[in-house]
N, C-alpha and C positions, 0 to 999 in steps of 0.2 A: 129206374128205367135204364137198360143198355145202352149204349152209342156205337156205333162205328166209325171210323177213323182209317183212310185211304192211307194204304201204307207204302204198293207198288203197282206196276202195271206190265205187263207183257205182249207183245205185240207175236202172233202168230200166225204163218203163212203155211198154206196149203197149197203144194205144188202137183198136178196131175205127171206122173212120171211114165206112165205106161198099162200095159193091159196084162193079165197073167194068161195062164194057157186056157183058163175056162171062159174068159174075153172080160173080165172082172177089173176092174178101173184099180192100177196100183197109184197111191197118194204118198209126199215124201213131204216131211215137213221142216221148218225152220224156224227157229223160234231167236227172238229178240229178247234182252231182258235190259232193266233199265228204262224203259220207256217212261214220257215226263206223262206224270198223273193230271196233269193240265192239258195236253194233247187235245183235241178234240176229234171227231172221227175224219171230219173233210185232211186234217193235217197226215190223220194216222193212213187215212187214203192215198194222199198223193207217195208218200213215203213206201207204203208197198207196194205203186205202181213203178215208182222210180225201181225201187231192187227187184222187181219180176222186171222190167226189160233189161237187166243185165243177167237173167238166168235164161240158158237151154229148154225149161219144162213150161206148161200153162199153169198162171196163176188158176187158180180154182175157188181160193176163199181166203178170206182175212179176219183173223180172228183178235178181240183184244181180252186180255183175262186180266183182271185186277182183284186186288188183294186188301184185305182188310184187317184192321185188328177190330176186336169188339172187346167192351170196355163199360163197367159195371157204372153207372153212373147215379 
C-alpha cells in the first residue's frame, strides 16, 4: 500500500488589480514558498491579511497548495 508524506506547502494570494476593456476582472498574483507544513489555516489567515493591508489591490482569495511525495509502502 502507498503513503504519502507532506513535503512543502505554498501559500497563494489572489489580488483583484483591475478590469480589462470588455469590464472582465484582471487578477495578479503572489505566491509565497516555504511556508511551515504545520501552519494551520486561521495562522495562514491572519498572515495574508497582514501582506494584503500593505498592498494597493483587493485581496480576492487565499490559496494554500501543498506537496507530497508518495512512497511505495
Amino acid at each position: 500500500m502507498a503513503s504519502e508524506f507532506l513535503v512543502d506547502s505554498q501559500l497563494r494570494l489572489e489580488f483583484l488589480q483591475g478590469m480589462d476593456l470588455d469590464g472582465n476582472p484582471i487578477y495578479k498574483t503572489k505566491t509565497f514558498n516555504n511556508l511551515k507544513t504545520t501552519a494551520t489555516p486561521e495562522n495562514i489567515q491572519n498572515v495574508a491579511l497582514a501582506i494584503a493591508n500593505l498592498q494597493q489591490h483587493e485581496l480576492m482569495r487565499v490559496q494554500r497548495t501543498n506537496n507530497y511525495d508518495i512512497v511505495a509502502g
